[in-house]
C-alpha positions as CSV (number, residue, x, y, z in Angstrom):
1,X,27.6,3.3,-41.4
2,X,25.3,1.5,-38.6
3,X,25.9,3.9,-35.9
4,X,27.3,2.1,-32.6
5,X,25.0,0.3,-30.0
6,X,25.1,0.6,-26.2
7,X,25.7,-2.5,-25.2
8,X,24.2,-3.0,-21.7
9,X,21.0,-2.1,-23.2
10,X,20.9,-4.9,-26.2
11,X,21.7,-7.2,-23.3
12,X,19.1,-6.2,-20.5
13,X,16.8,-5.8,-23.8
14,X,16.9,-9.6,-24.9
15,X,16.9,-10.7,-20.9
16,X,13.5,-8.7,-20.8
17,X,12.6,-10.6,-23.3
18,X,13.2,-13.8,-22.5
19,X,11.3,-13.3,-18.8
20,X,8.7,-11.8,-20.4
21,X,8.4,-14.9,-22.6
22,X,8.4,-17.1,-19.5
23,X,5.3,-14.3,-17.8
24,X,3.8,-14.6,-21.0
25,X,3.6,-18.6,-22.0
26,X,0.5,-18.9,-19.5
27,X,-1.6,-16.3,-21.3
28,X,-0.3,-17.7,-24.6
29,X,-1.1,-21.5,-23.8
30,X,-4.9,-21.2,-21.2
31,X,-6.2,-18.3,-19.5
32,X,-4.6,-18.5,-16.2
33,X,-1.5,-18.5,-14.7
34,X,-2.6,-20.0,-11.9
35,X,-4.1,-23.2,-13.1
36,X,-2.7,-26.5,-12.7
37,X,-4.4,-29.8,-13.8
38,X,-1.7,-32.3,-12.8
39,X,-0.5,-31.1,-9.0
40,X,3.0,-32.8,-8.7
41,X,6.6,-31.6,-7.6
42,X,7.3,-30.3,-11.3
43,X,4.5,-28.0,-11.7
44,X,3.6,-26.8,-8.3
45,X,7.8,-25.8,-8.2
46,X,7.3,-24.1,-11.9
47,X,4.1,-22.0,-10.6
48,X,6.2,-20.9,-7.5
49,X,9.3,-20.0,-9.7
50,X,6.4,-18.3,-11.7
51,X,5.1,-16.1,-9.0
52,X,8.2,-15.8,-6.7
53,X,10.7,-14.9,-9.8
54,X,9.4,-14.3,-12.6
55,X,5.7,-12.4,-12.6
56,X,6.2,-8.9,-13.1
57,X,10.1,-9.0,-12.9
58,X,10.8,-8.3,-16.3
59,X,8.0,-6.2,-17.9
60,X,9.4,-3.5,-15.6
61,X,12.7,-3.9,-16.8
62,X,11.3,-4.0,-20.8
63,X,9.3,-0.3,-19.6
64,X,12.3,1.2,-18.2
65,X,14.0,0.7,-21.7
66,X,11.1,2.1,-23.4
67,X,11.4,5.0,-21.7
68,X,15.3,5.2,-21.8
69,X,14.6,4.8,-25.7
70,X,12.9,8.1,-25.8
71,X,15.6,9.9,-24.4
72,X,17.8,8.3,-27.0
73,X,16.1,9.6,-29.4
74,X,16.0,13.1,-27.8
75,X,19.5,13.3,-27.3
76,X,20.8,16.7,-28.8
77,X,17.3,16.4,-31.0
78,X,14.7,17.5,-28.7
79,X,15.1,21.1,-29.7
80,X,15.4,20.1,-33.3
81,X,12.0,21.0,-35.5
82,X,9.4,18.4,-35.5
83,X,11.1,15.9,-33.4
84,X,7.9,15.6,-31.1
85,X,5.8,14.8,-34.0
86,X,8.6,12.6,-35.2
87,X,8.2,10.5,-32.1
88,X,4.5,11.0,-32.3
89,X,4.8,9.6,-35.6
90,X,6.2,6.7,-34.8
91,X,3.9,6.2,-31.4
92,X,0.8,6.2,-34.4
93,X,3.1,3.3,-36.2
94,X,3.9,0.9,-33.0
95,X,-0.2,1.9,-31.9
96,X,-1.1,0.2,-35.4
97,X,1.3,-2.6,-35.5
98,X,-0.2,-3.2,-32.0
99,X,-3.4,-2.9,-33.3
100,X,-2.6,-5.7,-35.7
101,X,-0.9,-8.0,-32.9
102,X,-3.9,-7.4,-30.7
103,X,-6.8,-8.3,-33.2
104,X,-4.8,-10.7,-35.7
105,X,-2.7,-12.8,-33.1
106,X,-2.8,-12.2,-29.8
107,X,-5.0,-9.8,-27.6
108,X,-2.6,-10.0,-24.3
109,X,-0.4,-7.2,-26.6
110,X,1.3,-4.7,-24.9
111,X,2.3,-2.7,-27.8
112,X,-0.8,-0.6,-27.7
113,X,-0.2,0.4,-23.9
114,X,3.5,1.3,-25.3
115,X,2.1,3.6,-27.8
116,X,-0.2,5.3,-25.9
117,X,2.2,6.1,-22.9
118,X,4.8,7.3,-25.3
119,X,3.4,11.0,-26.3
120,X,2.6,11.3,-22.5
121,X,6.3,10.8,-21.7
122,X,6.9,13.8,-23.7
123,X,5.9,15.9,-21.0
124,X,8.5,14.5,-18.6
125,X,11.4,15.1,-21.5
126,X,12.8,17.6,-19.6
127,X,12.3,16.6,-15.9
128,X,15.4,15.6,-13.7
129,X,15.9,12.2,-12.0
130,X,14.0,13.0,-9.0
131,X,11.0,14.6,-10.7
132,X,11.2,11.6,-12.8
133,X,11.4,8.7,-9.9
134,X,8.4,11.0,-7.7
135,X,6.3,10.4,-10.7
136,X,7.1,7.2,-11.2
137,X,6.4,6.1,-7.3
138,X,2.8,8.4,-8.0
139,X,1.7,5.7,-10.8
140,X,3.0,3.1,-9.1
141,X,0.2,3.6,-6.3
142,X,-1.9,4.4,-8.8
143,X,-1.9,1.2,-10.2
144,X,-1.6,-0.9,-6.7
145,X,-4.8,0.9,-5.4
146,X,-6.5,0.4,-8.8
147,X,-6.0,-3.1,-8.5
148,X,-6.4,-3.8,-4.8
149,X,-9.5,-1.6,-4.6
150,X,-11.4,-1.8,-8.2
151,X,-14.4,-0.5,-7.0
152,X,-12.1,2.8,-6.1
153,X,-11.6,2.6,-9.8
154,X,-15.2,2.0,-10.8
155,X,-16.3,5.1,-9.0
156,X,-14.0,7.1,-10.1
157,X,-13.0,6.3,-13.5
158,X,-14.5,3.1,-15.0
159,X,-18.4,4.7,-14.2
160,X,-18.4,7.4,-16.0
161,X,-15.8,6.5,-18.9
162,X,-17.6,3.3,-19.8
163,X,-20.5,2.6,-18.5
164,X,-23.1,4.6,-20.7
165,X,-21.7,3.1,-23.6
166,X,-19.9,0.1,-23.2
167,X,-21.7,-3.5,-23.5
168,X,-19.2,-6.2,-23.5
169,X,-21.5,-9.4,-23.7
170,X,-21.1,-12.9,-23.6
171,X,-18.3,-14.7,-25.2
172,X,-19.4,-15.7,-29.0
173,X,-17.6,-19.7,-28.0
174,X,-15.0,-20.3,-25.1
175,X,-11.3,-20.0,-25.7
176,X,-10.9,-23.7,-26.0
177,X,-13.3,-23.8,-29.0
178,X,-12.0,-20.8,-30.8
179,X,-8.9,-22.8,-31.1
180,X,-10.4,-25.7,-32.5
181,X,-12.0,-24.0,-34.7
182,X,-11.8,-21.8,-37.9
183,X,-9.6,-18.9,-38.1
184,X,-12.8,-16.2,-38.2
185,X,-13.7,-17.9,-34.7
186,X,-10.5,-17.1,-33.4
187,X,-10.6,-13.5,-35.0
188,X,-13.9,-13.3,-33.4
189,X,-13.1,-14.5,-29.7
190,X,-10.4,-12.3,-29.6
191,X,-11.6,-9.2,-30.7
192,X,-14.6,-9.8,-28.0
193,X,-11.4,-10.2,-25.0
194,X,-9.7,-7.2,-26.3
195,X,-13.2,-5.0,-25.1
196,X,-11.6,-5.7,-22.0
197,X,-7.9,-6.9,-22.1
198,X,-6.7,-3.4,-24.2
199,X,-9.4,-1.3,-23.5
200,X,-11.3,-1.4,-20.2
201,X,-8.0,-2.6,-18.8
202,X,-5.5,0.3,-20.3
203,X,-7.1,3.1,-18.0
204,X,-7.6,0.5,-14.7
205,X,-4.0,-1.0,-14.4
206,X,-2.3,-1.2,-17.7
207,X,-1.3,2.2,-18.1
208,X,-0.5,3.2,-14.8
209,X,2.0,0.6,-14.5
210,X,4.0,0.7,-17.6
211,X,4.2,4.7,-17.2
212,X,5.6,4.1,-13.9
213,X,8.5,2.0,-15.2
214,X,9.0,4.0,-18.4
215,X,9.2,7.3,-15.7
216,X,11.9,5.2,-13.7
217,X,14.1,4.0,-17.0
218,X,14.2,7.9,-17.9
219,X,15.7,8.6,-14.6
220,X,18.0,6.0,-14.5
221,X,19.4,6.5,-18.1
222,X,19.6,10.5,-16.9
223,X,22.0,8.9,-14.5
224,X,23.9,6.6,-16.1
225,X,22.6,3.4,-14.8
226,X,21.4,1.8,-17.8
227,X,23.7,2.6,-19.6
228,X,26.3,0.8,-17.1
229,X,27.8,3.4,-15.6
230,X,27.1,3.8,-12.5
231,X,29.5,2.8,-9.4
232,X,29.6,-0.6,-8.6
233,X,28.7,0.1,-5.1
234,X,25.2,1.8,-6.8
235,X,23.9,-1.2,-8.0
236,X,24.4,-3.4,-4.8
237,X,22.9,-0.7,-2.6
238,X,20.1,-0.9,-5.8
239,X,20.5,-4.9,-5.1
240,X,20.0,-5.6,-1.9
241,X,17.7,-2.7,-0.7
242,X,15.2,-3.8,-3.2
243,X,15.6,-7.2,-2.0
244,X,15.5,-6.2,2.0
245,X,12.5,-3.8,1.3
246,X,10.6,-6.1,-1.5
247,X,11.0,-9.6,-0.5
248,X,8.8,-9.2,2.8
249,X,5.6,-8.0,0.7
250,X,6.4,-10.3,-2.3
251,X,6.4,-13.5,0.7
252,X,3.3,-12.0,2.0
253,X,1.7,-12.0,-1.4
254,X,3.3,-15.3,-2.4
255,X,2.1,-17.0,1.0
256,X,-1.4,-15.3,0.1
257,X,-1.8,-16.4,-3.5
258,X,-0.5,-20.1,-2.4
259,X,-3.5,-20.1,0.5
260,X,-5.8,-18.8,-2.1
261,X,-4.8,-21.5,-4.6
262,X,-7.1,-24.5,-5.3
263,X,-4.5,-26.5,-6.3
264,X,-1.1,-25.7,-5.0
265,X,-2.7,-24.6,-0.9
266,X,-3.5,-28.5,-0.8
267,X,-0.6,-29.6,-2.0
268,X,1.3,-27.6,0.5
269,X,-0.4,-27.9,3.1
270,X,-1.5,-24.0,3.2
271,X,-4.6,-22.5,2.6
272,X,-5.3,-19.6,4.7
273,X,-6.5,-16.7,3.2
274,X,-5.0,-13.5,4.1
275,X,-5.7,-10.1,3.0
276,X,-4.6,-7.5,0.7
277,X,-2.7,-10.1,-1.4
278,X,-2.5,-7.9,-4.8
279,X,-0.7,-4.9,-3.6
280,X,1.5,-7.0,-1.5
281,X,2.4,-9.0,-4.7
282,X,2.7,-5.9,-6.6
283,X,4.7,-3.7,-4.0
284,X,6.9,-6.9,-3.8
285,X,7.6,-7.4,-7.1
286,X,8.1,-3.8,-8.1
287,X,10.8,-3.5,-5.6
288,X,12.4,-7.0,-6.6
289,X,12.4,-5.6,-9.8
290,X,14.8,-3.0,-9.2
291,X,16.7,-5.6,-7.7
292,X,16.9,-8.3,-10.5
293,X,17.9,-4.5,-12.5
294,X,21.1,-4.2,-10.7
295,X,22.3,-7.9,-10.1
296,X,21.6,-8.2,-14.4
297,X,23.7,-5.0,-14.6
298,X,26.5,-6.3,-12.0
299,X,26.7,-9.2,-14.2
300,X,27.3,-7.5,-17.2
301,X,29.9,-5.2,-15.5
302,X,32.3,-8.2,-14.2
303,X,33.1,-8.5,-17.8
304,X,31.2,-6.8,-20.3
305,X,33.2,-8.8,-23.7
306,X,31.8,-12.0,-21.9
307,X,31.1,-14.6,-25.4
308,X,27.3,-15.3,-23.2
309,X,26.7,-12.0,-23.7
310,X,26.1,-12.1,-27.4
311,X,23.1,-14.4,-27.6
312,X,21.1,-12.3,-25.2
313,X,22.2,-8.8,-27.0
314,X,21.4,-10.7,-30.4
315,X,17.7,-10.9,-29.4
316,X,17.7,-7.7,-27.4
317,X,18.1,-5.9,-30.6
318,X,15.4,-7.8,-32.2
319,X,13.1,-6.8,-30.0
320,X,10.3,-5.9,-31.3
321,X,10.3,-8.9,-34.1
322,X,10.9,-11.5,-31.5
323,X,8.2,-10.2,-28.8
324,X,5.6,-10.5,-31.9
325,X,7.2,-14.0,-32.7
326,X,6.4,-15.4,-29.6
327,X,2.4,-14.9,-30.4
328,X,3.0,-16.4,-34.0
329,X,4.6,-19.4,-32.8
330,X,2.3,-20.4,-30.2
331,X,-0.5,-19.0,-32.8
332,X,1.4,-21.9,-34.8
333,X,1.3,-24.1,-31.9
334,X,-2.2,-24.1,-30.6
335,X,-4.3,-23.4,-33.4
336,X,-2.6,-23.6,-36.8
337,X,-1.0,-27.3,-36.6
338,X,-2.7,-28.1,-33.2
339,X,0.3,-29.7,-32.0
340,X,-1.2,-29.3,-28.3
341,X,-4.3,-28.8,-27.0
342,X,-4.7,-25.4,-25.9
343,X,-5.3,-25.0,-21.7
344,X,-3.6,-28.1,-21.5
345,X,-0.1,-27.2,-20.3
346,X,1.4,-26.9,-16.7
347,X,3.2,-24.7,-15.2
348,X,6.5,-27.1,-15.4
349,X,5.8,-27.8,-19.6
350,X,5.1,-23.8,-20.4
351,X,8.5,-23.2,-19.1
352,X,9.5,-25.8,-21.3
353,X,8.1,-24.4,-24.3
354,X,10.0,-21.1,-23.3
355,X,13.3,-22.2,-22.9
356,X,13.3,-23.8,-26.4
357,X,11.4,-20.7,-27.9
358,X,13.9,-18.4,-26.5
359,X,16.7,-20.9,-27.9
360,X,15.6,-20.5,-31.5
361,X,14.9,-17.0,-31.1
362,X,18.7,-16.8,-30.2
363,X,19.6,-18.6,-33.6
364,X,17.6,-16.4,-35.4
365,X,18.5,-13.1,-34.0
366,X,22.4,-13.8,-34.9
367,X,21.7,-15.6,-37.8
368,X,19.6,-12.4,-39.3
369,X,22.0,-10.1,-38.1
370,X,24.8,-11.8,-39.5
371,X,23.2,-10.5,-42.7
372,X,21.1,-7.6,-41.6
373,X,21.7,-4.2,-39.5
374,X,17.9,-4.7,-38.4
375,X,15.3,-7.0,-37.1
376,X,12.2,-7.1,-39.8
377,X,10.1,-5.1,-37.9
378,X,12.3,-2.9,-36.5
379,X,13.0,-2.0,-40.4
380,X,9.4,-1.3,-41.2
381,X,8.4,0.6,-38.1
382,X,11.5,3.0,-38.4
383,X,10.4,3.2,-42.5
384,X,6.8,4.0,-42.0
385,X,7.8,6.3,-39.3
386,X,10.1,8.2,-41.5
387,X,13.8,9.4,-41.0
388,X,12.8,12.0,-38.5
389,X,14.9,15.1,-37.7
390,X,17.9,13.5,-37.3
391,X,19.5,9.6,-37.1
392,X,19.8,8.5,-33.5
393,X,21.3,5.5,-31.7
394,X,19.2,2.3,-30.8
395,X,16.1,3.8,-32.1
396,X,14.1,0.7,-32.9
């Protein structure tokens, strides 16, 4: 019997995924989010909705499941024999299907960052909420003052981890050319960005900031928040405190990045440059995060049997199959049939392209589970994993 599913977190599951489709489509279709090559009402009001809404709103919310996942699994099990290399086990499988994604399809893959935070999570298993939230804040400025201040990082991390042995070296063709081209000069551009987009990059920013939000998921799952059970009043003190404290830095950082912008400054009349613009964005959007949390859980609390509800809990518990789906279909897109030219979107047509991605993804997701308990690769990664010492809910 297919033990039951808590809901909220199927639904907030397949929202994650669905803005983490829209942050994604940019590093799918070019090599910057920023860029714009025809300025006009569409696109500069897609790059704003972009930066303002959608940029680093829905990763957190993706990392604070993660984490919440581990505690699922450690319910009642985390004194059981060999559940720690249980979940270490399956850590090894998600670092190799990562691996895969990374090298074979797309090198902007978090799985690999997933993976490697996971066994470190293990040593906040038995921490309480506020343990949890402290550390969580401590990697948070971690990864703002890695980012605002790389050569804080250099000095102190990137210096003596890399530099005595670490050549990265010119590009073997630009990115444009690897996708008009053969399949082994794909394979071969992406394996030369991954020297830098999953490994220089996991110990400057990457893992920082997922540990931070996987910290934060633990502590609200402790508490019932997740899970949808905390008081109504909760989540709009979580709502509008994130949004009084957060939306200050985020318009700082969105002001900044607009003056700062080649394209969109111009066409708004605004280019003054201001400073500190990365942690302001980051503080901003970390904050708003929170925020976008709670009004997503509010909205599933006014009537949690809502009919909407089903499509986005469909794909939520696909997860896994779908985030990897969105590399193989723009994979498809850009390279296979060529249907567009790759770097050629803006901001206004990569939204687009999300919107009716996400669409089929919601046909798919209750159209397989209409027939299946599982998503694909949810199936494999809890087979090669093994059973582990005991069944648990929402494991995959």
């Amino acid at each position: 019997m297919q033990p039951s599913r808590i809901d909220s977190l199927d639904y907030l599951r397949g929202v994650a995924i669905f803005g983490m489709l829209i942050a994604n489509v940019p590093w799918h279709a070019g090599s910057s989010m920023s860029r714009i090559h025809e300025v006009d009402a569409a696109s500069v009001s897609a790059w704003l909705l972009q930066y303002a809404v959608i940029d680093q709103r829905f990763m957190p919310i993706f990392a604070m499941l993660f984490g919440a996942g581990l505690l699922l699994l450690a319910e009642g099990r985390s004194g059981a024999p060999g559940f720690k290399r249980y979940f270490v086990r399956r850590m090894g499988i998600l670092f190799l299907i990562g691996l895969a994604h990374a090298y074979l399809i797309w090198p902007g893959d978090i799985l690999l960052t997933y993976a490697i935070c996971g066994p470190i999570l293990l040593l906040f298993l038995r921490a309480g909420p506020v343990s949890l939230i402290l550390a969580g804040i401590a990697f948070k400025v971690i990864h703002i003052v890695f980012l605002q201040w790389p050569a804080l990082y250099q000095a102190l991390i990137g210096d003596w981890l890399f530099n005595s042995w670490l050549v990265i070296g010119e590009a073997p063709m630009s990115e444009i050319e690897a996708y008009a081209g053969s399949y082994g000069d794909l394979f071969a551009y992406n394996a030369w960005r991954n020297v830098f987009i999953q490994w220089t990059a996991m110990p400057f920013y990457r893992i920082w900031n997922a540990l931070s939000f996987m910290l934060t998921g633990m502590a609200f799952f402790r508490l019932g928040l997740l899970q949808a059970n905390g008081a109504l009043q909760t989540y709009r003190r979580m709502l509008w405190g994130g949004l009084a404290l957060g939306l200050p830095a985020l318009g700082y950082g969105l002001l900044a990045r607009i003056g700062a912008s080649e394209t969109v400054g111009p066409y708004l009349g605004w280019t003054v440059a201001w400073p500190y613009q990365t942690a302001a964005h980051l503080s901003g959007t970390a904050l708003t995060a929170l925020s976008v949390l709670a009004g997503l859980i509010l909205w599933f609390k006014s009537n949690p049997n809502a009919v909407w509800l089903a499509p986005f809990q469909a794909v939520g518990r696909l997860a896994l199959t779908n985030y990897v789906m969105h590399s193989v279909i723009f994979l498809v897109i850009f390279w296979g049939f060529k249907w567009v030219a790759y770097d050629s979107l803006d901001p206004d047509e990569r939204l687009l392209w999300a919107v009716a991605i996400f669409t089929f993804q919601v046909g798919f997701s209750m159209l397989w589970l209409s027939w299946a308990g599982q998503g694909p690769l949810e199936r494999l990664w809890r087979k090669l994993a093994g059973a582990g010492p005991a069944r648990s809910l929402q494991e995959a």
